[in-house]
C-alpha positions as a LaTeX table, in Angstrom:
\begin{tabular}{lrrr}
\hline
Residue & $x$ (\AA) & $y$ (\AA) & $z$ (\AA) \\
\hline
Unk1 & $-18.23$ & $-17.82$ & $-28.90$ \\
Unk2 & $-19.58$ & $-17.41$ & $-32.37$ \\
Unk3 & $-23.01$ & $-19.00$ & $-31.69$ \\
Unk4 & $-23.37$ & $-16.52$ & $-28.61$ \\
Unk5 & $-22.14$ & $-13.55$ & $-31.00$ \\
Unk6 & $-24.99$ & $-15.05$ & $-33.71$ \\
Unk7 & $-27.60$ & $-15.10$ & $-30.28$ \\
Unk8 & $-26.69$ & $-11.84$ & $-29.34$ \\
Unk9 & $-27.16$ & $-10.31$ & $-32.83$ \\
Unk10 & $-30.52$ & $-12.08$ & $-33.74$ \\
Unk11 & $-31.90$ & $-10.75$ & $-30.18$ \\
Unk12 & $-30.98$ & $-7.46$ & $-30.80$ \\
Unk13 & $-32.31$ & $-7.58$ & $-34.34$ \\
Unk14 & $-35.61$ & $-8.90$ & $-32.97$ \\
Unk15 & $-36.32$ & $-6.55$ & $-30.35$ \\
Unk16 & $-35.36$ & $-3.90$ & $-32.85$ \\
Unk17 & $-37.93$ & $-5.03$ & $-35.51$ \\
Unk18 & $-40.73$ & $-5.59$ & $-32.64$ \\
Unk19 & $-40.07$ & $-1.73$ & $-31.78$ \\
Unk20 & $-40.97$ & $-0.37$ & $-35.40$ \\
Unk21 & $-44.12$ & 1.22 & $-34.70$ \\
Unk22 & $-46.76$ & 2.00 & $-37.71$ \\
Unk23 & $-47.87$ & 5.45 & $-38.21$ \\
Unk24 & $-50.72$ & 5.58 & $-40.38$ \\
Unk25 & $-53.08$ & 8.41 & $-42.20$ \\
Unk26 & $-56.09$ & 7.95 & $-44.14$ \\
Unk27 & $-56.35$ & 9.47 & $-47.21$ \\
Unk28 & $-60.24$ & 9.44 & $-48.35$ \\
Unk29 & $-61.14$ & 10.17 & $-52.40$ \\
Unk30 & $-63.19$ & 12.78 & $-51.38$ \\
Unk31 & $-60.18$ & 14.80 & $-50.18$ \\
Unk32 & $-60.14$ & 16.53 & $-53.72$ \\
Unk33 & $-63.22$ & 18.34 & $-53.48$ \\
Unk34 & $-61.02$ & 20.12 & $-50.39$ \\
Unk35 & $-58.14$ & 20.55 & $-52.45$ \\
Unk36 & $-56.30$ & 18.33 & $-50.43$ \\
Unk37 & $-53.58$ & 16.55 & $-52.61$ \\
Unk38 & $-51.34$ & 13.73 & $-52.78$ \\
Unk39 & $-48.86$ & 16.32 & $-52.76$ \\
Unk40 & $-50.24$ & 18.06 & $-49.24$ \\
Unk41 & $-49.46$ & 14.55 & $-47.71$ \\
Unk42 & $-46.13$ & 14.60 & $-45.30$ \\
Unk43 & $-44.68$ & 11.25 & $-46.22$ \\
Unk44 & $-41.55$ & 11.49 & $-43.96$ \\
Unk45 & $-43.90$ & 11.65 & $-40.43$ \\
Unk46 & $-45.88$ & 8.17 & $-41.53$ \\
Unk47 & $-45.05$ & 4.81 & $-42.68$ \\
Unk48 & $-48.39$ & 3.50 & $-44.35$ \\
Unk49 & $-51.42$ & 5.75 & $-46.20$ \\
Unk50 & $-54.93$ & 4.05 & $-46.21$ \\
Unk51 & $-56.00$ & 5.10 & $-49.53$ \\
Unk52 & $-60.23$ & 4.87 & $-49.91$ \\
Unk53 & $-62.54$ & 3.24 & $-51.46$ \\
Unk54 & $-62.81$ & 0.95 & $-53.45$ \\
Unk55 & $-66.05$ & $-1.08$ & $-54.48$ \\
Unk56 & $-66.53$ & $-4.79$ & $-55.51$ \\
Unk57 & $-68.49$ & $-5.76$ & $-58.28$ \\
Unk58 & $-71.47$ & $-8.12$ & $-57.39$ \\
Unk59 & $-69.49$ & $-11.18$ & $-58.62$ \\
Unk60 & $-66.22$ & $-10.04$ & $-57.34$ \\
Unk61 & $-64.78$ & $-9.95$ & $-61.02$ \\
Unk62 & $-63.97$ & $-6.12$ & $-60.76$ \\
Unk63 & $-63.25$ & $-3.72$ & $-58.25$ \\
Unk64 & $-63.60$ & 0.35 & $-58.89$ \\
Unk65 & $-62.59$ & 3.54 & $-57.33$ \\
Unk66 & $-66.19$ & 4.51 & $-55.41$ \\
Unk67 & $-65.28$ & 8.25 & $-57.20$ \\
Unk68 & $-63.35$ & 7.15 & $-60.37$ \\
Unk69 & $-62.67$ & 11.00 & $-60.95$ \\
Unk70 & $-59.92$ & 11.09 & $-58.01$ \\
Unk71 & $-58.40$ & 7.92 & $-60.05$ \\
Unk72 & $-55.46$ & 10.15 & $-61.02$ \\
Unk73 & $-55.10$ & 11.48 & $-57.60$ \\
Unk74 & $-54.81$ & 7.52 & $-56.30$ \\
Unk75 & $-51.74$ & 6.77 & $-58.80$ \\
Unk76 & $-50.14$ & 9.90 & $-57.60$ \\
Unk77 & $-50.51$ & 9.05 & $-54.47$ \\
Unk78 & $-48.86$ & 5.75 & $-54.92$ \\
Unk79 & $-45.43$ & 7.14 & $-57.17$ \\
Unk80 & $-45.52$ & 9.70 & $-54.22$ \\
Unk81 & $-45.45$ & 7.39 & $-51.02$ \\
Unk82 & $-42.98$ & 5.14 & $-53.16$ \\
Unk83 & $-40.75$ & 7.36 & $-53.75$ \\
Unk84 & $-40.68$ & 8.37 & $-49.74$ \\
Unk85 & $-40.67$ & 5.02 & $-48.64$ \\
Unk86 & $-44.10$ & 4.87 & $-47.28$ \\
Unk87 & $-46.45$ & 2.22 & $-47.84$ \\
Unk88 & $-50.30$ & 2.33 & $-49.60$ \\
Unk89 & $-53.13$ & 0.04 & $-48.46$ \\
Unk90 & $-56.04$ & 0.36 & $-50.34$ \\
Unk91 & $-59.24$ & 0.08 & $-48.27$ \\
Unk92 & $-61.94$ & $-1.39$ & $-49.73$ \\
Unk93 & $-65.93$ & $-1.26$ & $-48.42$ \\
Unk94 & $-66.54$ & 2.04 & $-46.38$ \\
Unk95 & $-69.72$ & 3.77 & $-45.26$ \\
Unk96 & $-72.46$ & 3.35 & $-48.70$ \\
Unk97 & $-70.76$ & $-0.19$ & $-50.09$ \\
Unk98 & $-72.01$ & $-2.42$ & $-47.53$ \\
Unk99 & $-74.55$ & $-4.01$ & $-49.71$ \\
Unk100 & $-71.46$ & $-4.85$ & $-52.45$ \\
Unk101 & $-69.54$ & $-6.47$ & $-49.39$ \\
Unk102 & $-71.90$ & $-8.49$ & $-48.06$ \\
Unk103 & $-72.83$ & $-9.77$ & $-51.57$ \\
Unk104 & $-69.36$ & $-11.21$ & $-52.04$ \\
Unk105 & $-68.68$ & $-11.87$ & $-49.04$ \\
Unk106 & $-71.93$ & $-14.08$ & $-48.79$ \\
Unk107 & $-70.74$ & $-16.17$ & $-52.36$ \\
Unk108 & $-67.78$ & $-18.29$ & $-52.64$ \\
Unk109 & $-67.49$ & $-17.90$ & $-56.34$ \\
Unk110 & $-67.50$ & $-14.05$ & $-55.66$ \\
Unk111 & $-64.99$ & $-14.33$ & $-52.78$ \\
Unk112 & $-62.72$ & $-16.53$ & $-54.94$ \\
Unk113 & $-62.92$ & $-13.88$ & $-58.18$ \\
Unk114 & $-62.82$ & $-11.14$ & $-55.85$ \\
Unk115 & $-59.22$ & $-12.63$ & $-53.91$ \\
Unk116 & $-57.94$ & $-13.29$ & $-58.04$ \\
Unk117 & $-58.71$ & $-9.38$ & $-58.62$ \\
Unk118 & $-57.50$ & $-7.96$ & $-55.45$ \\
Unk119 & $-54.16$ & $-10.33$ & $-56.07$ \\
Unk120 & $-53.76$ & $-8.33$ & $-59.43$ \\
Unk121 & $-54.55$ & $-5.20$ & $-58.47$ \\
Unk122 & $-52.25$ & $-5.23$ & $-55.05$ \\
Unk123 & $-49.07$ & $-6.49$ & $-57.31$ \\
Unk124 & $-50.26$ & $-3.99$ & $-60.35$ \\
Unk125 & $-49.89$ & $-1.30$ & $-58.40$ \\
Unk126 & $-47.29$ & $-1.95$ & $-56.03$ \\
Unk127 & $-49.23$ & $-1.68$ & $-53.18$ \\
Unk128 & $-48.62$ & $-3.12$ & $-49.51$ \\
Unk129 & $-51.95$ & $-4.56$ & $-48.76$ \\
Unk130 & $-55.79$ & $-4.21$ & $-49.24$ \\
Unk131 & $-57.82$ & $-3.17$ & $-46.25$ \\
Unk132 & $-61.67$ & $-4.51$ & $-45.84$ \\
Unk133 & $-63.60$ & $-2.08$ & $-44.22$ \\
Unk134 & $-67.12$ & $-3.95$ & $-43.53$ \\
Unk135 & $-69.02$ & $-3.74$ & $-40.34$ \\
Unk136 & $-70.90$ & $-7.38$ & $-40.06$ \\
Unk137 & $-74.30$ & $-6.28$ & $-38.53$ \\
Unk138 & $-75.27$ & $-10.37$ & $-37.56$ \\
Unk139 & $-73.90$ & $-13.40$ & $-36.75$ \\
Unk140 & $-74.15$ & $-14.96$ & $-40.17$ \\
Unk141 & $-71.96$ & $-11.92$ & $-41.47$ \\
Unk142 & $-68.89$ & $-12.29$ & $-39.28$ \\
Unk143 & $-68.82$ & $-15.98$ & $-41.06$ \\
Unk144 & $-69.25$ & $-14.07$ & $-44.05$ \\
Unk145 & $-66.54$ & $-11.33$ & $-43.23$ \\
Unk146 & $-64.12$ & $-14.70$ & $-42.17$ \\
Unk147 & $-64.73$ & $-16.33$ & $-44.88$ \\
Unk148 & $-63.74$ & $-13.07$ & $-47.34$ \\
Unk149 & $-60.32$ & $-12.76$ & $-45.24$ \\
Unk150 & $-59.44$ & $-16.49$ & $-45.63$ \\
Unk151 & $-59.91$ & $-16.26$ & $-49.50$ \\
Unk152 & $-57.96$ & $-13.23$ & $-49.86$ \\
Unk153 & $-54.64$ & $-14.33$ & $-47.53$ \\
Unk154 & $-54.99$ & $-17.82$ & $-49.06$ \\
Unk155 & $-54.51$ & $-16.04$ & $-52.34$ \\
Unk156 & $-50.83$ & $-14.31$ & $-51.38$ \\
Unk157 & $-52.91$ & $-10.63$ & $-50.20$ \\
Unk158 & $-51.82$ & $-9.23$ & $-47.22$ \\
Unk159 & $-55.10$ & $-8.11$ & $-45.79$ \\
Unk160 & $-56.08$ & $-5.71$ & $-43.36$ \\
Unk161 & $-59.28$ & $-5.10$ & $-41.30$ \\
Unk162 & $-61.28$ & $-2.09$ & $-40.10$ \\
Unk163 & $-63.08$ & $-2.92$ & $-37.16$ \\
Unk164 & $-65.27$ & $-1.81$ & $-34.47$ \\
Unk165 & $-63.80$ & $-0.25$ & $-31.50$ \\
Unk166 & $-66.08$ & $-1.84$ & $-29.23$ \\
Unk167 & $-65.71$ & $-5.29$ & $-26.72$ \\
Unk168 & $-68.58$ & $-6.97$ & $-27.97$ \\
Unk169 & $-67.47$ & $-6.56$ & $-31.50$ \\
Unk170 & $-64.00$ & $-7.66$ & $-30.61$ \\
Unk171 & $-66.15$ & $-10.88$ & $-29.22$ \\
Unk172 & $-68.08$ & $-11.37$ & $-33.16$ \\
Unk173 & $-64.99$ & $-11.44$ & $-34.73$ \\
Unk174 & $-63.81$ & $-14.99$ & $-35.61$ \\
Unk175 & $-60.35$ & $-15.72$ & $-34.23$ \\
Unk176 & $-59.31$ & $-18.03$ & $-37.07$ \\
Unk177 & $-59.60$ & $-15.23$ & $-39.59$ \\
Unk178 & $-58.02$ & $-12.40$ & $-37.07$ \\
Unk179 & $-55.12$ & $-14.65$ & $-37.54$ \\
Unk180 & $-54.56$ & $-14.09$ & $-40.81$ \\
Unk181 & $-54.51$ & $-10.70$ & $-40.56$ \\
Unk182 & $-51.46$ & $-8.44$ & $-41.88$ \\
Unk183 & $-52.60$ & $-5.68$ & $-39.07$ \\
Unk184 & $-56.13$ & $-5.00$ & $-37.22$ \\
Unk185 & $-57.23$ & $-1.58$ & $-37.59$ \\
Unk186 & $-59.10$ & $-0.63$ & $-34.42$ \\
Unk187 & $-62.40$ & 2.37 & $-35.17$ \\
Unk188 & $-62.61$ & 4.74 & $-32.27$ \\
Unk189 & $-64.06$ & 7.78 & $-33.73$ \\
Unk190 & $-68.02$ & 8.86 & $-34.17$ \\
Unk191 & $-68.27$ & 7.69 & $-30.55$ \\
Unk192 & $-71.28$ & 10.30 & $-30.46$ \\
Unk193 & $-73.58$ & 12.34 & $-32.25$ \\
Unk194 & $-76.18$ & 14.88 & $-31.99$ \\
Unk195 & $-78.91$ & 11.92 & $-31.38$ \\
Unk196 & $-77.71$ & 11.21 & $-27.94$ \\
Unk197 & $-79.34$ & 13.21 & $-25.26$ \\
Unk198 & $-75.88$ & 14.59 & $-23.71$ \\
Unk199 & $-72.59$ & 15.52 & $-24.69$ \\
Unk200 & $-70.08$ & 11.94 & $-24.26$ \\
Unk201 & $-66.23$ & 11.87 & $-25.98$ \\
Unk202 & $-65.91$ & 11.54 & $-29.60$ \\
Unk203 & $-63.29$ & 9.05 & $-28.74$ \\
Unk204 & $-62.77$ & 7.71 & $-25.06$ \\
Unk205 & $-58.98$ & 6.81 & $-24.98$ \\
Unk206 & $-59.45$ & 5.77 & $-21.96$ \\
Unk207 & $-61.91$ & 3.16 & $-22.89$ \\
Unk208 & $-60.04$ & 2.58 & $-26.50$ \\
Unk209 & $-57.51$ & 0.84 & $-23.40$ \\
Unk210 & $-59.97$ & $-2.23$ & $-22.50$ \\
Unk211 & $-61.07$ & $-2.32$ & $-26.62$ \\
Unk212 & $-57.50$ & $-2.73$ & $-27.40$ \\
Unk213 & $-56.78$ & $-5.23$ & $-24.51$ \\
Unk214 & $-59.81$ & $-7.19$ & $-25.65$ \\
Unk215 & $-58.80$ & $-7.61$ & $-29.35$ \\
Unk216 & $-55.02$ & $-8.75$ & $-27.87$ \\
Unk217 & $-56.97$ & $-11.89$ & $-26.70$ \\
Unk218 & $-57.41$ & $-13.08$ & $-30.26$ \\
Unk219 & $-54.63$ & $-11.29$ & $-32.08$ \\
Unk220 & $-51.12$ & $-10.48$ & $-31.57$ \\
Unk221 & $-50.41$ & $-6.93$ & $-29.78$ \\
Unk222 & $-48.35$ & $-5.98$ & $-32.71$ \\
Unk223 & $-50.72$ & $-6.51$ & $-35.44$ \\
Unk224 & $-53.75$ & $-4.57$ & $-33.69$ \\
Unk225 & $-53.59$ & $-0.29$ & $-34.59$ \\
Unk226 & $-56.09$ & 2.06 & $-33.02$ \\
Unk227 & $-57.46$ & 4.57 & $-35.81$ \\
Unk228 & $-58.70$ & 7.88 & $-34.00$ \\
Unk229 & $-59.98$ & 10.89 & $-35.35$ \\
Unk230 & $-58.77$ & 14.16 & $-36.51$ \\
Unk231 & $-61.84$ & 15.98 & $-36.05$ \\
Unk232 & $-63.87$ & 17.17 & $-33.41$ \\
Unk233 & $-67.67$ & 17.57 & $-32.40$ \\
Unk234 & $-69.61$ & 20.54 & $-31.35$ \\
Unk235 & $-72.97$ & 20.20 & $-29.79$ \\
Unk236 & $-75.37$ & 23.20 & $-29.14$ \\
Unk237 & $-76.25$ & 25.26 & $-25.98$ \\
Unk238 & $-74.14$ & 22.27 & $-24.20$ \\
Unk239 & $-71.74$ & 23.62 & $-21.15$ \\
Unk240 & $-69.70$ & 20.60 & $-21.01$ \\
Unk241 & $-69.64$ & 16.86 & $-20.53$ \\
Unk242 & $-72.60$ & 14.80 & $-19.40$ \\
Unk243 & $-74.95$ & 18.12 & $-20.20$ \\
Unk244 & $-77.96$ & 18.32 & $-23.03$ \\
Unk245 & $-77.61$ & 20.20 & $-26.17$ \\
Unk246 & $-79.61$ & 21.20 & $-28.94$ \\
Unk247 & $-78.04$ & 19.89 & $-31.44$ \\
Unk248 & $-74.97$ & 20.49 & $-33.82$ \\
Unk249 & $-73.10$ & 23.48 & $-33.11$ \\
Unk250 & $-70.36$ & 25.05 & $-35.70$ \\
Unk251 & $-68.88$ & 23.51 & $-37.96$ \\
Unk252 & $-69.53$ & 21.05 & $-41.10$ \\
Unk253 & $-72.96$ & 19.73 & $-39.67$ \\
Unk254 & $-71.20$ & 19.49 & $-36.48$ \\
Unk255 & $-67.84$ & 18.54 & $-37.66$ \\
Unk256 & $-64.60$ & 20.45 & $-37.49$ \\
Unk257 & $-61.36$ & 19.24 & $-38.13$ \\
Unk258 & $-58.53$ & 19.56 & $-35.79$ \\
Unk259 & $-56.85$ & 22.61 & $-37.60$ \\
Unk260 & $-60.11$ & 24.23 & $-37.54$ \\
Unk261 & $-60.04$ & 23.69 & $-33.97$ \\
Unk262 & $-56.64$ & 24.83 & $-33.71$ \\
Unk263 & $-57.62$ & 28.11 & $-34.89$ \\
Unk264 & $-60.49$ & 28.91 & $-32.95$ \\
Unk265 & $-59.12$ & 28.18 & $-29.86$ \\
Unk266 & $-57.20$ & 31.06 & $-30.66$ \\
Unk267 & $-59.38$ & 33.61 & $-29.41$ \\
Unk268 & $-60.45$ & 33.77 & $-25.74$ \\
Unk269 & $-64.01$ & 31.94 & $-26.85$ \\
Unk270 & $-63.68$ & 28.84 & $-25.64$ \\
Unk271 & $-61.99$ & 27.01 & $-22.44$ \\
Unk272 & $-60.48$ & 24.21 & $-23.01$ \\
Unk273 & $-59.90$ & 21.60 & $-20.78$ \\
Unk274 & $-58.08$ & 17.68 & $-20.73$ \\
Unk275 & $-61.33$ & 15.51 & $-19.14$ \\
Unk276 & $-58.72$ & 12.93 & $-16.84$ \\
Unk277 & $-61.40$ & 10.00 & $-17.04$ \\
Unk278 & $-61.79$ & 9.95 & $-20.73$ \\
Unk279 & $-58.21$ & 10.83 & $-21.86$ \\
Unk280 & $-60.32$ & 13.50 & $-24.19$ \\
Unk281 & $-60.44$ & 17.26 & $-24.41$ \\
Unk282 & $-63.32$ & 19.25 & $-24.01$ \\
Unk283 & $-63.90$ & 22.79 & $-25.30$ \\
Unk284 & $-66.90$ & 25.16 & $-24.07$ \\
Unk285 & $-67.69$ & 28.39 & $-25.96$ \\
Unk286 & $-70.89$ & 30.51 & $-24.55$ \\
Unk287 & $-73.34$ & 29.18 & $-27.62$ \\
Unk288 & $-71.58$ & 25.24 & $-27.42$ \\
Unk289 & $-69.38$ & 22.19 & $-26.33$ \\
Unk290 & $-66.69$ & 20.99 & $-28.75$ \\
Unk291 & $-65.32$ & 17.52 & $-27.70$ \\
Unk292 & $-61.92$ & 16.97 & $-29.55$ \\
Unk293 & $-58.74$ & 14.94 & $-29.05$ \\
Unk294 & $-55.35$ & 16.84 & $-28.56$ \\
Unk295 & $-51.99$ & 16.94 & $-27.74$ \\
Unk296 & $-52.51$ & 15.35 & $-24.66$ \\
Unk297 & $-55.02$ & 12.49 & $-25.30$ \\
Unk298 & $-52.95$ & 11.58 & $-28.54$ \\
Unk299 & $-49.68$ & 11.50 & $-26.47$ \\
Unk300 & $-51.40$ & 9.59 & $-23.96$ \\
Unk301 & $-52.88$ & 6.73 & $-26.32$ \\
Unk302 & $-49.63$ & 7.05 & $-28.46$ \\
Unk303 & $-47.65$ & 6.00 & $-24.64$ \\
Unk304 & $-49.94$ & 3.35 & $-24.47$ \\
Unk305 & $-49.80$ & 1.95 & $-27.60$ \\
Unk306 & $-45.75$ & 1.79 & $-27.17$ \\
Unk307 & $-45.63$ & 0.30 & $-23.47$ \\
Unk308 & $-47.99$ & $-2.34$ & $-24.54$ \\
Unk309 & $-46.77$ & $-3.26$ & $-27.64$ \\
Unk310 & $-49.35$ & $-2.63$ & $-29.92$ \\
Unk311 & $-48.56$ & $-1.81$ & $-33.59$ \\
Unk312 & $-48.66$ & 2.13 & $-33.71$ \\
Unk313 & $-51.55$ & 4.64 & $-34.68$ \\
Unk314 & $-53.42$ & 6.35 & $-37.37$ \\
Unk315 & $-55.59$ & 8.99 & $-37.63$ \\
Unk316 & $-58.64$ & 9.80 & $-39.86$ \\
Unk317 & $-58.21$ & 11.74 & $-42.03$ \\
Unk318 & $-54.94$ & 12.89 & $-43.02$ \\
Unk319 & $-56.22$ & 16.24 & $-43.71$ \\
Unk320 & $-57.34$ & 17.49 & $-40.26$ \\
Unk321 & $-54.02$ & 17.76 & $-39.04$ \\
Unk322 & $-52.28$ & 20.93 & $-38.51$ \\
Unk323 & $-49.27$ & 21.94 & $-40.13$ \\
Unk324 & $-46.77$ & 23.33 & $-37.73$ \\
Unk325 & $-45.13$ & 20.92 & $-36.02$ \\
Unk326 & $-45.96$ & 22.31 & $-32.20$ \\
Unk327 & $-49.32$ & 21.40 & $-32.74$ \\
Unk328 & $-49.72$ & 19.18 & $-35.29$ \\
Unk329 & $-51.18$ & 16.00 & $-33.61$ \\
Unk330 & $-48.68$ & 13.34 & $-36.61$ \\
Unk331 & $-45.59$ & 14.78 & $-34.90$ \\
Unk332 & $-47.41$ & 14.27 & $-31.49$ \\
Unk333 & $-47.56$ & 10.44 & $-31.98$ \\
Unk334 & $-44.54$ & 10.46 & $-34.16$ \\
Unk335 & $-42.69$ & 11.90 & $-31.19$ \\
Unk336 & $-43.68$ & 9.04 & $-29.09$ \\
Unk337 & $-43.53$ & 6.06 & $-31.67$ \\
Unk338 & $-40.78$ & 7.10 & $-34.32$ \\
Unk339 & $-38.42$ & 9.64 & $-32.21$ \\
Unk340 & $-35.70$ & 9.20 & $-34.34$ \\
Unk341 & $-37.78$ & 11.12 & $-37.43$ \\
Unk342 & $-37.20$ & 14.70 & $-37.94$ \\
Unk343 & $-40.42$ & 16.48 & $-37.72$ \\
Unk344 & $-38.75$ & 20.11 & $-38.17$ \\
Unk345 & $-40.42$ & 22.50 & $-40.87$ \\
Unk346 & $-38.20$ & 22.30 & $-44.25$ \\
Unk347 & $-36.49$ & 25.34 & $-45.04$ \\
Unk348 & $-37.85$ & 27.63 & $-47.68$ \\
Unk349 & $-35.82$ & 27.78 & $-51.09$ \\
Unk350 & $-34.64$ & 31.30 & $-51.41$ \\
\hline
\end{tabular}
C-alpha cells in the first residue's frame, strides 16, 4: 500500500511540474532611452526576464554590456526579479555582435575562456541562465554555434538559444547540441518588412504551429518557447493582406508597439479584423495596413502551446504591452498558461 501511495504521489508531482508553463519578457538595454525601467516591469505575470546584450570579447576572456550605461539598470533588474521570484537570463549576441560570436564561436580557446567567464558571471550575479542569440548564416557556423553550446553546458551553464522560426533552420540546427539546451527560444517576429512587394503577417501563428512541431523532432516539447512580438507593422496606401504598399506607414519607421496600437484603435480610423488563416490581426486605416497580433492570436498560440506541451511564451519586448489588464496581451497568455496568478490592478495607497 505504501509503494502505491509513493506511485501515486510521484505521478501527481510529475504531471504537476510538466504543467508549469514559462512566461517570458524581454527586457532590451535600450529600454532606458524610453524610460522604461526595471521598476515598470510586472514581475508577478512572468516567470523569467531575457535581459540584453551582452558582447564577447574576441578571445572570449571578457564579456560587456553592448550599452555599459544601462549597467545599473541590469543589477536592478536582477535584485528586482529576485526579490519577486522571477528568473534573469542574460542574452548574449543580438542584431550588431554577430562578428564577436562567430569569432568565438569559430576558436576553441575562445569558446573554452568564453564558457570560464560566462560560468562566473551566471553564479556572480545570481542569474538562471545565459541565452546565445546568434543566427549561423552557413553550414560551417551551425558547427560553430554547436560547438559554443557544448562548451558552455559542459562548463555547469544552463544555456539557452534564440533561434530562427523557420523549418529549414530548425533542419541546420545540430541535434546533439539542441540537447543540451536549458530551453529553445523560438523567433517569430519581423516576418515582413517594407521590402516585400505586399502586405504578409508580422508573425503567422498559424505557421509558428509546423515551426514549433518541427523543432519537437530534435528537442523535447517542453524545452522549446515561441518568442512573438509586441509590436505591430504598418505599411502605406495598403488596404489589407496580400495588397502593395508604398512603404512604411505610422509609426517608428513602421513600428508601433502594441499599446500604441491599443490606442489608436480607439478612434473609428481603422477596422480591425482576426485574418482565420494566419491566426494574425489585421488593421486598415484610409492612408495604411497595420498587421499586429492581439488578444485573439496570442490566446490562440498561448492554447496551443498548452495542449501540446510546449514550454510557455514570451514576448518581445516587455515594453509594448499594455497596462490594463483587459487588454494587456501578458495577462492574455498568463490567463491561459498560469491561471492560478492574479492579474487584477493593485489598489492605489490612499
Amino acid at each position: 500500500m505504501l509503494n502505491k501511495i509513493c506511485a501515486m504521489l510521484l505521478f501527481l508531482a510529475t504531471v504537476l511540474l510538466a504543467a508549469e508553463f514559462q512566461v517570458g519578457a524581454y527586457y532590451p538595454n535600450w529600454l532606458q532611452y524610453s524610460q522604461f525601467t526595471p521598476a515598470d516591469v510586472r514581475y508577478g505575470f512572468l516567470t523569467d526576464v531575457h535581459y540584453g546584450y551582452f558582447v564577447p570579447s574576441e578571445d572570449g576572456s571578457s564579456l560587456t554590456n553592448a550599452d555599459e550605461s544601462d549597467a545599473p539598470n541590469f543589477e536592478k533588474l536582477v535584485e528586482l526579479a529576485k526579490q519577486n521570484k522571477v528568473g534573469v537570463i542574460a542574452v548574449v549576441g543580438g542584431a550588431g555582435n554577430e562578428e564577436a560570436m562567430k569569432s568565438v564561436a569559430t576558436s576553441d580557446d575562445a569558446c573554452k575562456k568564453l564558457a570560464e567567464t560566462v560560468k562566473d558571471f551566471v553564479d556572480g550575479s545570481g542569474l538562471k541562465g545565459v541565452e546565445l542569440d546568434w543566427a549561423p548564416a552557413e553550414d560551417s557556423e551551425y558547427k560553430a554555434w554547436g560547438k559554443l553550446v557544448s562548451s558552455l553546458a559542459d562548463a555547469g551553464v544552463s544555456v539557452y538559444a534564440f533561434v530562427v522560426g523557420t523549418e529549414e533552420a530548425a533542419s541546420a540546427y545540430p541535434a546533439e547540441a539542441l540537447s543540451q539546451l536549458a530551453g529553445l527560444m523560438v523567433s517569430f517576429t519581423d516576418q515582413v518588412s517594407a521590402e516585400d512587394e505586399t502586405v504578409a503577417p508580422n508573425s503567422n501563428f498559424a505557421k509558428a504551429k509546423d515551426v514549433l512541431n518541427a523543432y519537437s523532432s530534435k528537442l523535447a516539447s517542453e524545452k522549446i518557447v515561441p518568442v512573438v512580438p509586441m509590436y505591430g507593422k504598418s505599411f502605406y496606401k495598403a488596404t489589407g493582406l496580400g495588397s502593395t504598399h508604398e512603404g512604411v506607414g505610422s509609426g517608428n519607421e513602421g513600428y508601433l508597439q502594441y499599446r500604441e496600437l491599443m490606442t489608436a484603435f480607439d478612434t473609428p480610423d481603422y477596422k480591425v479584423t482576426f485574418d482565420e488563416e494566419s491566426l494574425s490581426e489585421v488593421a486598415v486605416s484610409a492612408t495604411e495596413t497595420v498587421v499586429f497580433n492581439g488578444i485573439p492570436s496570442m490566446k490562440a498560440l498561448a492554447s496551443f502551446v498548452k495542449e501540446n506541451g510546449f514550454g510557455g511564451v514570451a514576448v518581445y519586448d516587455i515594453s509594448g504591452d499594455h497596462k490594463e489588464p483587459i487588454v494587456s496581451l501578458l495577462v492574455t497568455v498568463g490567463l491561459v498558461l498560469r491561471p492560478d496568478v492574479n492579474y487584477q490592478p493593485k489598489k492605489k495607497k490612499k
